[in-house]
C-alpha positions as CSV (number, residue, x, y, z in Angstrom):
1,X,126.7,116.9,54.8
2,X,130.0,117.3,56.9
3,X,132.3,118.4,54.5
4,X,129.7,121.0,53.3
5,X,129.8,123.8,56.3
6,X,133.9,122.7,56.2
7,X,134.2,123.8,52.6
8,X,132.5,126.6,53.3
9,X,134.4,127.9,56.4
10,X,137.6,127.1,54.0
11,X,136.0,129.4,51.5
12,X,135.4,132.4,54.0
13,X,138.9,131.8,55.3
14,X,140.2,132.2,51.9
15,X,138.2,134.8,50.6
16,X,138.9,136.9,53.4
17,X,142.5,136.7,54.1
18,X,143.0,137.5,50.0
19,X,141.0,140.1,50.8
20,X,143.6,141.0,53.8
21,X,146.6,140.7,51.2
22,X,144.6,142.7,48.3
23,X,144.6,145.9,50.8
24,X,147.7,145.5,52.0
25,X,149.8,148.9,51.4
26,X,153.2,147.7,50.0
27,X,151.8,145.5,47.4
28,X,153.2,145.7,44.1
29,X,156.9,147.2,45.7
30,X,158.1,143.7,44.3
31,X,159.8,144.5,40.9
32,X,161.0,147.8,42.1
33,X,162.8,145.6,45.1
34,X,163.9,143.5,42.5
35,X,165.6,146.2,40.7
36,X,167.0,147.9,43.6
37,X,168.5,144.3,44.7
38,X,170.0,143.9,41.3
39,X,171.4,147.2,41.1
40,X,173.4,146.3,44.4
41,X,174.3,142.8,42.9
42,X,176.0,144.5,40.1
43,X,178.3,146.9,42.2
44,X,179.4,144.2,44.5
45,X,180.1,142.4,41.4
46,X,182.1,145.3,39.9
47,X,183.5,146.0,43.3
48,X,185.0,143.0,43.9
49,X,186.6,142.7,40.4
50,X,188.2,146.1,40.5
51,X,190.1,144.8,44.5
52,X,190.6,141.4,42.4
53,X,192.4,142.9,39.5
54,X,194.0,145.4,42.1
55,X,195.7,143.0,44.4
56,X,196.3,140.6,41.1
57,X,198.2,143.9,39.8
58,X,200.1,144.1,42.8
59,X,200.8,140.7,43.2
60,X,202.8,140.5,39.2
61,X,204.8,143.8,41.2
62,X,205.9,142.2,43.5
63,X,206.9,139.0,42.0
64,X,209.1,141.0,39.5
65,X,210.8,143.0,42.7
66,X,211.4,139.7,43.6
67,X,212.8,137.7,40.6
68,X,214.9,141.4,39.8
69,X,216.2,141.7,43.2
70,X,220.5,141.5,43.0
C-alpha cells in the first residue's frame, strides 16, 4: 500500500515536468544547431588546411634559399 501513493507522486512528477519540457520555446532548434555547428566545423577544417599548406609552401622556399645559397 506504500509504494502505491509513491508511484503515483512519481507519475505526477513525470507527467508534469514533460509537460514543462513540451512548452518549452526553443524546442526543436536542435538540428538547425546541428547544422549551424557543422557548418563552422567545416571552415575551421578548411581554414586550417589552407595556413597548413601555406606555411608547408613556405617552408619547401625556404629550404631551397637555403640548399641554393653560394
Amino acid at each position: 500500500m506504500l509504494e502505491t501513493p509513491a508511484i503515483l507522486y512519481l507519475f505526477e512528477l513525470l507527467t508534469s515536468r514533460l509537460a514543462t519540457v513540451r512548452s518549452a520555446p526553443d524546442r526543436g532548434d536542435v538540428a538547425e544547431k546541428i547544422v549551424i555547428v557543422g557548418v563552422f566545423v567545416a571552415l575551421a577544417i578548411l581554414v586550417g588546411a589552407i595556413i597548413t599548406h601555406a606555411v608547408h609552401t613556405d617552408a619547401t622556399n625556404i629550404a631551397k634559399q637555403i640548399s641554393g645559397a653560394p
